[in-house]
KOLLUM-611724 format. One line per 4 residues: number of its first residue (from 1); their letters; for each residue y, z, x of C-alpha. Coordinates in steps of 0.05 Angstrom, whole numbers, always signed. Layout:
% residues N
NUM) A) Y/Z/X; ...
% end
This chain:
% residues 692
1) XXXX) +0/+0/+0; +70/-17/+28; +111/+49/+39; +181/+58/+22
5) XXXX) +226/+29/+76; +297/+59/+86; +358/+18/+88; +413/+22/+129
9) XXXX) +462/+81/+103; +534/+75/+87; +596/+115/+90; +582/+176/+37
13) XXXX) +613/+153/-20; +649/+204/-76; +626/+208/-148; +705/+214/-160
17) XXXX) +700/+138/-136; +660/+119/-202; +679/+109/-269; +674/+162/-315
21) XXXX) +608/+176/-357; +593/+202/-410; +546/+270/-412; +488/+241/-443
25) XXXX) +438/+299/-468; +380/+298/-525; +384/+304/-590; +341/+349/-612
29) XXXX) +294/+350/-671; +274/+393/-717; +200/+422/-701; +210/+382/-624
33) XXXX) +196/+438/-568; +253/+477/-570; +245/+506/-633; +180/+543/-611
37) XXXX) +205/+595/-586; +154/+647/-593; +97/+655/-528; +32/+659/-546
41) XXXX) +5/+729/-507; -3/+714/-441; -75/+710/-398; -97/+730/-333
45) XXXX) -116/+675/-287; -117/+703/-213; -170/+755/-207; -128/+808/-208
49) XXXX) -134/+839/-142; -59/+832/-125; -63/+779/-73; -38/+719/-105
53) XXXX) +8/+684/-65; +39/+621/-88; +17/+577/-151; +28/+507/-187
57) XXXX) +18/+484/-262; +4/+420/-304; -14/+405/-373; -38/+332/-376
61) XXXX) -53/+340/-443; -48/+402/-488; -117/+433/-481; -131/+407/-412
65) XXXX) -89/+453/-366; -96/+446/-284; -79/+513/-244; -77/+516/-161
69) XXXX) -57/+581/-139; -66/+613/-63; -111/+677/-67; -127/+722/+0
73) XXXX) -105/+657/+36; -146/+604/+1; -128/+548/-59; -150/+563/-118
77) XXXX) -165/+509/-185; -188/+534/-258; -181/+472/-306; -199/+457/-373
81) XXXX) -188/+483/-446; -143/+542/-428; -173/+562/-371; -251/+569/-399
85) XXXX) -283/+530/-348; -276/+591/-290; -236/+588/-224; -273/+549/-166
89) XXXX) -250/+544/-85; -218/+488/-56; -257/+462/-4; -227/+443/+61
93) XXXX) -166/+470/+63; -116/+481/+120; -103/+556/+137; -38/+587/+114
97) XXXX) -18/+540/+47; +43/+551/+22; +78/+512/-30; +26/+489/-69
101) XXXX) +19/+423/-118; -19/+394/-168; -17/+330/-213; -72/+297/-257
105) XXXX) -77/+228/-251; -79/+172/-313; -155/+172/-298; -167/+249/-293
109) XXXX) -175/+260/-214; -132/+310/-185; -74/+308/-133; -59/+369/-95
113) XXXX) -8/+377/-50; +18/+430/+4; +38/+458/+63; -7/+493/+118
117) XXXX) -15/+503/+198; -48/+434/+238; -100/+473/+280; -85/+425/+334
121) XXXX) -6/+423/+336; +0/+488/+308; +52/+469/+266; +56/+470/+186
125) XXXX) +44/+393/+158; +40/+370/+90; -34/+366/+67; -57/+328/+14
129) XXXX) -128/+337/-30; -148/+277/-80; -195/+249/-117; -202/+200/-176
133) XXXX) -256/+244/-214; -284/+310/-194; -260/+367/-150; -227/+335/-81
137) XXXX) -262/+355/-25; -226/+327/+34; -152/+338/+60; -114/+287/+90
141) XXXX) -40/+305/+142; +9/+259/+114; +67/+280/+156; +20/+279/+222
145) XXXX) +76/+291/+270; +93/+355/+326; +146/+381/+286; +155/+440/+228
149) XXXX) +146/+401/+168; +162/+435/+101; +185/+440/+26; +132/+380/-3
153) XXXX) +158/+355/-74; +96/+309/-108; +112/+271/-160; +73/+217/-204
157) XXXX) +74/+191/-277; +10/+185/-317; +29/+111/-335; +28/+98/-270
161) XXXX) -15/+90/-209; +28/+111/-165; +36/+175/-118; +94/+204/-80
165) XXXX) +105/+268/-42; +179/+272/-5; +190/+329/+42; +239/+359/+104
169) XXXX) +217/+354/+179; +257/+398/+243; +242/+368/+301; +284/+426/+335
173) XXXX) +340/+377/+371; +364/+343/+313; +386/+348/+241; +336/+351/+182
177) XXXX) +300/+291/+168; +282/+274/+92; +203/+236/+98; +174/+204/+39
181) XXXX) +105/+189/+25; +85/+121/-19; +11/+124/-54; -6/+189/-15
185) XXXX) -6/+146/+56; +21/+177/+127; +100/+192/+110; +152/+150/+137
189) XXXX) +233/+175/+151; +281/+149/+94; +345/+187/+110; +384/+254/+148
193) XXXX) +370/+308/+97; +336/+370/+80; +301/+403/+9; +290/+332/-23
197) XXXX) +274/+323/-93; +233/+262/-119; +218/+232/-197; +190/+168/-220
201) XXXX) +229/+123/-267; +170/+90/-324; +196/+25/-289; +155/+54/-228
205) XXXX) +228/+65/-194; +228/+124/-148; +286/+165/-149; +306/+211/-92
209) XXXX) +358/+265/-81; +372/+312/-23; +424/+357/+10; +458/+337/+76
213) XXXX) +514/+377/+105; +539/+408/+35; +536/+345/-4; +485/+319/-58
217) XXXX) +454/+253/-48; +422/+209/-91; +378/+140/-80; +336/+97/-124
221) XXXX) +284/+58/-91; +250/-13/-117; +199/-55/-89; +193/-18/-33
225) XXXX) +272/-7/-16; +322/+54/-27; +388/+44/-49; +450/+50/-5
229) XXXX) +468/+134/-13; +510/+168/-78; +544/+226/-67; +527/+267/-131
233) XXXX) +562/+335/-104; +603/+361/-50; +593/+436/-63; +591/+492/-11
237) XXXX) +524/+513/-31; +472/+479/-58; +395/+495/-62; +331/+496/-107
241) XXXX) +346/+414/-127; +302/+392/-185; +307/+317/-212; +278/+281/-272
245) XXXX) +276/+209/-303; +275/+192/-372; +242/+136/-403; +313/+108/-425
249) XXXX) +320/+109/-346; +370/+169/-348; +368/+216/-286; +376/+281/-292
253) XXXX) +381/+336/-237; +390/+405/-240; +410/+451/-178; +437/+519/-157
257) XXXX) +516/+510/-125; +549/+568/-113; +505/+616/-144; +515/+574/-212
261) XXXX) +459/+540/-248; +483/+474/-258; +470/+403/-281; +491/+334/-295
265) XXXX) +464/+266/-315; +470/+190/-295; +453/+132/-262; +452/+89/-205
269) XXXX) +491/+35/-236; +545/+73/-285; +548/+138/-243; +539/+212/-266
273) XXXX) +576/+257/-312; +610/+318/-304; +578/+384/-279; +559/+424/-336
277) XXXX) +534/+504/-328; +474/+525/-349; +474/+597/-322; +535/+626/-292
281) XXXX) +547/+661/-223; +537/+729/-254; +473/+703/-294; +433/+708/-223
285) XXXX) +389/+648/-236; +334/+634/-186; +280/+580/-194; +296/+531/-231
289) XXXX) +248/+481/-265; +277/+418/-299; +228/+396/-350; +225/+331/-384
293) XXXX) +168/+299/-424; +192/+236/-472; +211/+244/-528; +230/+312/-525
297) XXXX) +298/+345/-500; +308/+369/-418; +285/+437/-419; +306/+492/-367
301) XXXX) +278/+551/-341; +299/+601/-299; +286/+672/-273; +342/+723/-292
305) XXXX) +334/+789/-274; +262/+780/-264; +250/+754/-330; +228/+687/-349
309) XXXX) +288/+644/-383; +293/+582/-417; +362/+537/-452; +346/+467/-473
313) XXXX) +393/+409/-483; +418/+392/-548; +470/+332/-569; +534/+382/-551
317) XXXX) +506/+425/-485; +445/+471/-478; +419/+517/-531; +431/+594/-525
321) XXXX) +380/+619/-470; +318/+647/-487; +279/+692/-460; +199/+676/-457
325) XXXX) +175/+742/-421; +204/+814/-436; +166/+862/-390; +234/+909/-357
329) XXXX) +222/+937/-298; +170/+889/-269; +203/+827/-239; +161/+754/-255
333) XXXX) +165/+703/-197; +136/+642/-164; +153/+600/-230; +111/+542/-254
337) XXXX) +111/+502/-321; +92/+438/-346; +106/+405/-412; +45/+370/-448
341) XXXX) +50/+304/-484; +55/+338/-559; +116/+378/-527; +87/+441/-520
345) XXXX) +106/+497/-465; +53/+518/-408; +82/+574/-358; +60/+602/-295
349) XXXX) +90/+666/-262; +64/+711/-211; +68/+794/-230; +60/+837/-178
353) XXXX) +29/+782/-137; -26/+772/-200; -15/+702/-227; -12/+696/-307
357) XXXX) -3/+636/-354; +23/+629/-425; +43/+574/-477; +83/+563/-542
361) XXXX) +24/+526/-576; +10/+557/-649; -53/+578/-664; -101/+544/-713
365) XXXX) -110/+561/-782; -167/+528/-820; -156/+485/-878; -180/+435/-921
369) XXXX) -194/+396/-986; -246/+354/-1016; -253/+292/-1071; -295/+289/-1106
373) XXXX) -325/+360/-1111; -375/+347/-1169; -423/+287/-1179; -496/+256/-1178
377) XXXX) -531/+243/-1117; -513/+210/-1072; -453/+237/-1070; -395/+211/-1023
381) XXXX) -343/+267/-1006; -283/+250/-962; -258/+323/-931; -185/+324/-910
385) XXXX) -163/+370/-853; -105/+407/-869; -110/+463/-824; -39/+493/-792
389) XXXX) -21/+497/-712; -47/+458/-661; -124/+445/-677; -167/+402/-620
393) XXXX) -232/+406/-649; -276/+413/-719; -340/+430/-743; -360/+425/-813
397) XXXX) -420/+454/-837; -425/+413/-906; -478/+468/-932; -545/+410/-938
401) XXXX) -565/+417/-856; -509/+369/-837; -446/+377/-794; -395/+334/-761
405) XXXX) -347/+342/-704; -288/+298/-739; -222/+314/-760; -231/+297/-838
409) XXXX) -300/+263/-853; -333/+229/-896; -398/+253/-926; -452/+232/-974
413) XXXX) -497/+290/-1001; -562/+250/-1020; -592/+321/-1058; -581/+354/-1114
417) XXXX) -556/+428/-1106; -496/+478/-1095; -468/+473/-1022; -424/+518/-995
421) XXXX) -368/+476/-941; -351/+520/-873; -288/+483/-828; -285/+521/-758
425) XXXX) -225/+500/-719; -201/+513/-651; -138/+503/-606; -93/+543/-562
429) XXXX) -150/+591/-536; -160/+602/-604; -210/+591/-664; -201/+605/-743
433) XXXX) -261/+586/-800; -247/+573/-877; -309/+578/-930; -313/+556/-990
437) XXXX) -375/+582/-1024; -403/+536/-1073; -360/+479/-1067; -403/+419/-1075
441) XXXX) -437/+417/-1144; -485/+354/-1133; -528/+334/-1197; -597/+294/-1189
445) XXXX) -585/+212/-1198; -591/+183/-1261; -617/+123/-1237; -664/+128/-1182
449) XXXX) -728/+86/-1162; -780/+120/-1116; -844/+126/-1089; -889/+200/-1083
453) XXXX) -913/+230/-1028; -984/+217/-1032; -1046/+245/-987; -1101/+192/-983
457) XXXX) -1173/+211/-951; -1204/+159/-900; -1251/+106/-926; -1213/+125/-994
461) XXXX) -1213/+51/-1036; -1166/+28/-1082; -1116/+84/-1091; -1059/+59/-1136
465) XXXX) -995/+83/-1117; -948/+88/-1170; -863/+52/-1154; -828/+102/-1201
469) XXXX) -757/+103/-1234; -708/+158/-1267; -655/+119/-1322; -607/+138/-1372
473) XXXX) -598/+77/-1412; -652/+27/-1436; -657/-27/-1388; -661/-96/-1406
477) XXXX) -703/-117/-1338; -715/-95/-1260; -718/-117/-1198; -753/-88/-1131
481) XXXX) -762/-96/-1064; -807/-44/-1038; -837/-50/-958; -880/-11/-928
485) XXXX) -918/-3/-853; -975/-48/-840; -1041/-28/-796; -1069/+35/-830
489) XXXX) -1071/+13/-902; -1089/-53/-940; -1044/-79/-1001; -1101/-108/-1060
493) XXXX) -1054/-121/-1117; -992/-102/-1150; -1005/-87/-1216; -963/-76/-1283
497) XXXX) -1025/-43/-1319; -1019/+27/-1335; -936/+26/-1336; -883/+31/-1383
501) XXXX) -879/-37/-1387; -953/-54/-1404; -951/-48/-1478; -885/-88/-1475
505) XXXX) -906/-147/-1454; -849/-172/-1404; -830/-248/-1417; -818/-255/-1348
509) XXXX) -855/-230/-1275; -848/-253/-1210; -880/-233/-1160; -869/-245/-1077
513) XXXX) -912/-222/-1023; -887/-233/-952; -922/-209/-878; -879/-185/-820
517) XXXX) -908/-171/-754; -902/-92/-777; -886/-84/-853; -895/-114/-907
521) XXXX) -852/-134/-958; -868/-140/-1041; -808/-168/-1087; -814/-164/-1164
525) XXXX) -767/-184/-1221; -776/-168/-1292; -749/-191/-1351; -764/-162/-1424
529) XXXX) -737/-208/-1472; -718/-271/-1439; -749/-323/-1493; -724/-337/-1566
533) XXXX) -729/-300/-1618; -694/-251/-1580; -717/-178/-1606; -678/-146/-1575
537) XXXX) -741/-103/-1534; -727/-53/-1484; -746/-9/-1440; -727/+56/-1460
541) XXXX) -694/+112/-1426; -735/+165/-1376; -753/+196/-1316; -808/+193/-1270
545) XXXX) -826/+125/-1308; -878/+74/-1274; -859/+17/-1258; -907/-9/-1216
549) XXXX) -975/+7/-1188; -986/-22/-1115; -1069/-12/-1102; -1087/+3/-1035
553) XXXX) -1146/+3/-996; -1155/+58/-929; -1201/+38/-874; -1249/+88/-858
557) XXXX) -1223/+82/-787; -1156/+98/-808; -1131/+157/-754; -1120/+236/-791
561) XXXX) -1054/+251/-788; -1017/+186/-793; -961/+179/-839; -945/+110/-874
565) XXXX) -883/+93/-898; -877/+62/-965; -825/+50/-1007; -762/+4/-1036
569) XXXX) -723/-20/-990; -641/-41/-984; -657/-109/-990; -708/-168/-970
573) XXXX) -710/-248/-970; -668/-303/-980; -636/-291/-1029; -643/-222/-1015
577) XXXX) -675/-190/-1068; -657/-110/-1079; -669/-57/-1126; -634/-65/-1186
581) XXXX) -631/-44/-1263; -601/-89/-1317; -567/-51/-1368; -527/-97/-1426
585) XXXX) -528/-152/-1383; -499/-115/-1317; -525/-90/-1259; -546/-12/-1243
589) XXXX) -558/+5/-1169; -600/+61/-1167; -615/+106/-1117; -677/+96/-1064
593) XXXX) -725/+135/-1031; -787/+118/-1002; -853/+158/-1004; -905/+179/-948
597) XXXX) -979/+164/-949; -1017/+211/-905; -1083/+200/-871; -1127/+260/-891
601) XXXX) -1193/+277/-847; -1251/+263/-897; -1288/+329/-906; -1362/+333/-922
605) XXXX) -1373/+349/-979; -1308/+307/-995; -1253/+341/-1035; -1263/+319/-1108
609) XXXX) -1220/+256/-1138; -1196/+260/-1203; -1163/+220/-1258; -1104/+251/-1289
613) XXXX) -1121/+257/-1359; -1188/+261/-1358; -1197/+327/-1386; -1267/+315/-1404
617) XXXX) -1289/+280/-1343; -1311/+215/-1368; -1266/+171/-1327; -1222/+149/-1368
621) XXXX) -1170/+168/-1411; -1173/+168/-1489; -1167/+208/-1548; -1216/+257/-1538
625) XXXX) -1180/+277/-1478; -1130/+307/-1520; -1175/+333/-1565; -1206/+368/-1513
629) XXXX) -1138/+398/-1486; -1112/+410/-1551; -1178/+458/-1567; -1170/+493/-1505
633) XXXX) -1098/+511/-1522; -1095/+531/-1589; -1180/+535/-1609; -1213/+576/-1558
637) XXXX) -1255/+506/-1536; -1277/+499/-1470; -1237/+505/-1399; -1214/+438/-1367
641) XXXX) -1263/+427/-1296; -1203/+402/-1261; -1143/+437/-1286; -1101/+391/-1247
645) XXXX) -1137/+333/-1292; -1105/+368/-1361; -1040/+374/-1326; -1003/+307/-1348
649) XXXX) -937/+309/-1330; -958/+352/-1260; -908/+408/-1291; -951/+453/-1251
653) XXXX) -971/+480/-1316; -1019/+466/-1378; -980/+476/-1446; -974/+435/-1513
657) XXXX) -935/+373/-1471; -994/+355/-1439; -1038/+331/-1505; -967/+303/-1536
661) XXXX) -964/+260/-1464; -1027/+236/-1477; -1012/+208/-1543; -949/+178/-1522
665) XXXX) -977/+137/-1478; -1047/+115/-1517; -1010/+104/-1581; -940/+90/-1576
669) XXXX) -924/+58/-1509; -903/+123/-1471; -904/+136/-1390; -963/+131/-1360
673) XXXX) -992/+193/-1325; -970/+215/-1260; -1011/+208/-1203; -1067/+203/-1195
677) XXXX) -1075/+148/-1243; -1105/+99/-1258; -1146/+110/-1195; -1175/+171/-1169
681) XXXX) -1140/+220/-1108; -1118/+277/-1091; -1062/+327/-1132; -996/+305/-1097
685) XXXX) -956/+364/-1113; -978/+439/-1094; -987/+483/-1155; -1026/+551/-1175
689) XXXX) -1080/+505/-1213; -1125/+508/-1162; -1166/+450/-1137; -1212/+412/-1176
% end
C-alpha cells in the first residue's frame, strides 16, 4: 500500500486569513443519543485486583463491545455481548504498554494499537497487533526507529479498509516530529509536530491535526498527499487534541487551551468557525473524548472533578453537561467511550486502578401480539414483537414443541389444542420473558383427508388400508393423490368397495397408477352426479369417512421394525393432481396427513386377525352381527370373542352406537367400519378392550 507522502510546508497561515464560517453543529432529535441520559449500572471488567493500568473501548455494534486494558503489565481483550465471553491474554506483547488501542474492522478482526519498550533499542515504539478474524497473535514495530516514540492515535472507519495510526517521535537534537502510518505499514515523517490527532473522512480522506510551537495545525490528505498546513489556533496552551469527520465532510476538533475545553468546526476549503467553550477554566476538564457516529450529534465527555461528564451539540451550542457517574470522593480516570451504530453510549473508566464499563442502552421488556388467536388446524399465526428497549435476540416457545429465534414469526399450528405463547428477549446485559397462558385456541380441521397408522404382521396378505376424510358440507366429488414408499409392501388394487361412496354409485372414476424409482404414486377423481338427469346425489357430511381402500400385500421377508410411509401427498402428475373436495361447484383444500405402516415380527402362534364387525365371528358383516351386539347390551346374550370386533366406530368402547353403525352402513349407505375392514389386521388404536 502506498503511504502518505508529505508535501512541502508553507509559511503558517492564520485562520484570521479565511473567510468567516458559520458554527455548524447538529440538530438534534428527539429520542437520538442525547436524550438518554440515564447509565445503565455499571460492571466490573478488570479482575479487580487494583492493577489496571491503562484501557481502550469500542462498540462496533451495540451488543458486540471490544475492551483492551493493561493488567500487572500485560494487554488484556474481553469481547462480545457485554462482556460474556471472559477476558483472554494478548499474546506477544512488548513489555511496558502504555497507551493502548483498539478498532474492529468492517470484517470483524481486530486492530490494536500501542506503545511499549523495543527490547533491542530500548526505546518505547508503537506496536501494532491485527488480524482479519480471531485474536491477533503477532506484533509488528511500525515506528522502527532509535528514538522515543510516543502518544499513538489509530483511527479507521468500518466502511472502509483502511488503517491509520499517527504518532510523535524525539530524536533528542531536534524538534518533535509528527509520523503517520498508512494501512498499518512502517510510519513515514509528514510534518514538525507533536500530540497528533488523526480521523478519516467517509471519502477515505485522512485528516490530521497537531501542535507545533503553540499553534494548531490542520491537513487533509488525498491519494496519498497532505495538504499545504492551516493554522486552526494560536493559543498559549494547547493539549489533549481530539478530531472527528462527519459524513457531510465536516471536521470537528476538540482540545484543551488554556485550561478551557474548547471546540470549533470547518473545513479545508471554507475554513473553521469560531472557538466555542465547552467547559470553562474553572470547570477543570481533563480527557476529553470527541465522539461522533452519523447521524447522531458530536458528543463530549470529560472528567470534572473526577466524575465522568458529558454536553452534546445541539443546533444553538452544547446541551447543559451531564454527569454519567456520581460516586464523590473517588476520582474516575483513564476515560474511554465509543458510540455504537444505533447511537447508544459505551464508557470505560478506571476506579482506583480497577477498570469498569457502562452504557445508556435501555433494557428489554418483552412484548407481543398475535392474529389470528383462534382457528382450525392448521393454523397460521403471525406474532409481532413489540417488546420496549433495545432487544438483540428472541425465542418464542409457541406452546406445540416449536420455537423460533426471529423477531416476529410466522407460525402454523398443524394440532388441535390450547397453547400457551412464551417471548424471552434479551439486550443490554439484560433478559425479560412475557406469557401468555392459553393464547392459541386451535380447533381440529373440518376438512381433512388421512391415512391411519396401521401395524401389519410379515407374510400378512391383502390388508386394505383405508384413505379417510373429515367434511362439513356434502361434497359433490373428490380428488386424491396419495404416495407412498416402495420395497417393503406391494399395492393389489385400489378399491371403492366398502366406502361411503359404494352404495352411491359415482358416475365418474378415474383412476392413475404411476412407479418412481422409490414411491409410488395413486391419483383418483370422483364425480357423483356428472350425467343427466341430474339428482342432485351427494356425499354427505362426516368424519372419519372412507374414501378409499388401497389393498396391500407384505412379503414375508419384509424386515420388523420398518416403517412405510403412506399417505396423500401435495400434489403429483401433469397436470398435477392434489387433494381436493368439491363443494357447490368450488374447490375445498383440506388438510393432509399421511399414515405409517409398521412391519410387526410374526409371532407363533400369530396374534389373531379380525374383522371389525364381526361380532359373531363368521367373517363377514351382516345383520346378525348387530343382533348379536344388540343382545349382549341390553339381553344378557353372549360376550363378543373379540371385543375389539363389536367395537365399530373404535370409540374404545362398546355402547348402543356400535349396533346403530352397523345398520347405517348395511341399510342406508352409512361409513364403513374403521379398520380393520374389509380385510383382517390388527386393532390400530390402543384401548382397555383387550386383545382378541
Amino acid at each position: 500500500m502506498t503511504s502518505l507522502r508529505s508535501m512541502p510546508t508553507p509559511a503558517h497561515s492564520s485562520i484570521l486569513a479565511l473567510p468567516y464560517v458559520v458554527l455548524m453543529l447538529f440538530i438534534a432529535s428527539p429520542g437520538l443519543l442525547w436524550s438518554q441520559n440515564v447509565m445503565n449500572p455499571e460492571k466490573l471488567v478488570s479482575s479487580g485486583s487494583g492493577m489496571t493500568s491503562d484501557s481502550d473501548l469500542h462498540a462496533f455494534e451495540t451488543d458486540l463491545i471490544t475492551s483492551v486494558f493493561v493488567e500487572n503489565g500485560q494487554v488484556k481483550l474481553t469481547q462480545g455481548p457485554w462482556f460474556d465471553a471472559g477476558v483472554v491474554l494478548l499474546p506477544s506483547v512488548e513489555p511496558e504498554p502504555e497507551d493502548v488501542q483498539v478498532e474492529v474492522t468492517s470484517s470483524g478482526g481486530l486492530t490494536i494499537v500501542y506503545r511499549a519498550i523495543d527490547l533491542q533499542t530500548m526505546e518505547p515504539e508503537i506496536f501494532v497487533h491485527s488480524s482479519l478474524g480471531g485474536l491477533p497473535t503477532n506484533s509488528v514495530n511500525l515506528s522502527s526507529n532509535d528514538f522515543a516514540d510516543i502518544s499513538p492515535k489509530l483511527t479507521f472507519r468500518r466502511d472502509l479498509a483502511g488503517r491509520f495510526v499517527a504518532w510523535e517521535v524525539a530524536d533528542g537534537g531536534g524538534p518533535p516530529q509528527v509520523m503517520l502510518s498508512s494501512n498499518l505499514q512502517t510510519g513515514v515523517t509528514v510534518a514538525e509536530g507533536e500530540a497528533p490527532a488523526i480521523a478519516l473522512g467517509s471519502d477515505g480522506s485522512v485528516h490530521l491535526s497537531y501542535i507545533r510551537l503553540g499553534e494548531l495545525i490542520y491537513r487533509v490528505g488525498s491519494s496519498g498527499t497532505l495538504s499545504p498546513e492551516m493554522t486552526i489556533d494560536t493559543g498559549a496552551s494547547i493539549s489533549d487534541l481530539q478530531i472527528e469527520v462527519g459524513d457531510d465532510g465536516v471536521v470537528h476538533l476538540l482540545y484543551l487551551r488554556s485550561g478551557e475545553l474548547v471546540y470549533r468546526n470547518g473545513s479545508s476549503s471554507s475554513g473553521f468557525g469560531p472557538t466555542m467553550v465547552v467547559v470553562g477554566a474553572s470547570g477543570a476538564a481533563t480527557e476529553p473524548l470527541a465522539l461522533l457516529q452519523s447521524p447522531f450529534p458530536l458528543s463530549v465527555l470529560y472528567l470534572r472533578e473526577g466524575e465522568v461528564m458529558r454536553r452534546v451539540a445541539s443546533a444553538t451550542g452544547f446541551l447543559p453537561e451531564e454527569a454519567l457517574t456520581a460516586t464523590p470522593g473517588i476520582n474516575e480516570s483513564g476515560l474511554a467511550a465509543s458510540i455504537d451504530p444505533l447511537g447508544f453510549l459505551h464508557v470505560q473508566y478506571l476506579r482506583n486502578q480497577d477498570l469498569y464499563y457502562a452504557n445508556d442502552v435501555p433494557a428489554p421488556v418483552a412484548a407481543f401480539r398475535v392474529s389470528p388467536d383462534a382457528g382450525e388446524a392448521p393454523l397460521e399465526v403471525q406474532f409481532t414483537d413489540e417488546s420496549a428497549g433495545y432487544v438483540s435476540a428472541w425465542l418464542w416457545d409457541f406452546g406445540d414443541g416449536h420455537q423460533s429465534i426471529a423477531s416476529s414469526p410466522l407460525h402454523v399450528y398443524s394440532t388441535a389444542g390450547t397453547f400457551t405463547v412464551s417471548l424471552l428477549v434479551y439486550g443490554a446485559g439484560e433478559s425479560d420473558d412475557w406469557v401468555e397462558v392459553g393464547l392459541i385456541e386451535v380447533e381440529e380441521p373440518s376438512n381433512r383427508i388421512w391415512v391411519p397408522d396401521v401395524g401389519v404382521l410379515q407374510g400378512q396378505p391383502g390388508f386394505q388400508l383405508p384413505v379417510l376424510a373429515d367434511h362439513d358440507q356434502e361434497l359433490q366429488g373428490y380428488q386424491l393423490a396419495i404416495g407412498w414408499d416402495v420395497g417393503q409392501i406391494e399395492l393389489q388394487e385400489a378399491l371403492l368397495t366398502n366406502t361411503i361412496v359404494s352404495s352411491i354409485t359415482p358416475e365418474f372414476v378415474s383412476f392413475s397408477f404411476f412407479d418412481e424409482q422409490d414411491r409410488s404414486y395413486l391419483t383418483l377423481g370422483l364425480v357423483v352426479d356428472i350425467q343427466p338427469p341430474f339428482d342432485g346425489r351427494t356425499v354427505p357430511p362426516g368424519s372419519a369417512q372412507r374414501l378409499l381402500n388401497l389393498a396391500f400385500d407384505v412379503p414375508s421377508s419384509a424386515p420388523p421394525g420398518l416403517e412405510i410411509e403412506v399417505g396423500p401427498v401435495t400434489s403429483y402428475g401433469s397436470p398435477p393432481i392434489s387433494n381436493v373436495f368439491t363443494v357447490s361447484g368450488l374447490s375445498v383444500i383440506p388438510v393432509i396427513d399421511s399414515g405409517i405402516v409398521t412391519i410387526l415380527v410374526m409371532t407363533f402362534p400369530p396374534p389373531f386377525l379380525f374383522l371389525r364387525g364381526d361380532v359373531d365371528l363368521s367373517f363377514s358383516l351382516n345383520l346378525t352381527d348387530c343382533i348379536a351386539l344388540l343382545g349382549f347390551l341390553f339381553n344378557g346374550g353372549a360376550a363378543p370373542v373379540c371385543y375389539d370386533a363389536a367395537d365399530l366406530n373404535d370409540s374404545g368402547a362398546i355402547d348402543v352406537s356400535d349396533p346403530i353403525y352397523i345398520l347405517n352402513f348395511l341399510f342406508i349407505g352409512g361409513n364403513p367400519p374403521a379398520y380393520p375392514f374389509p380385510g383382517s389386521g390388527l386393532d390400530p388404536t390402543p384401548d382397555d378392550l383387550g386383545d382378541c
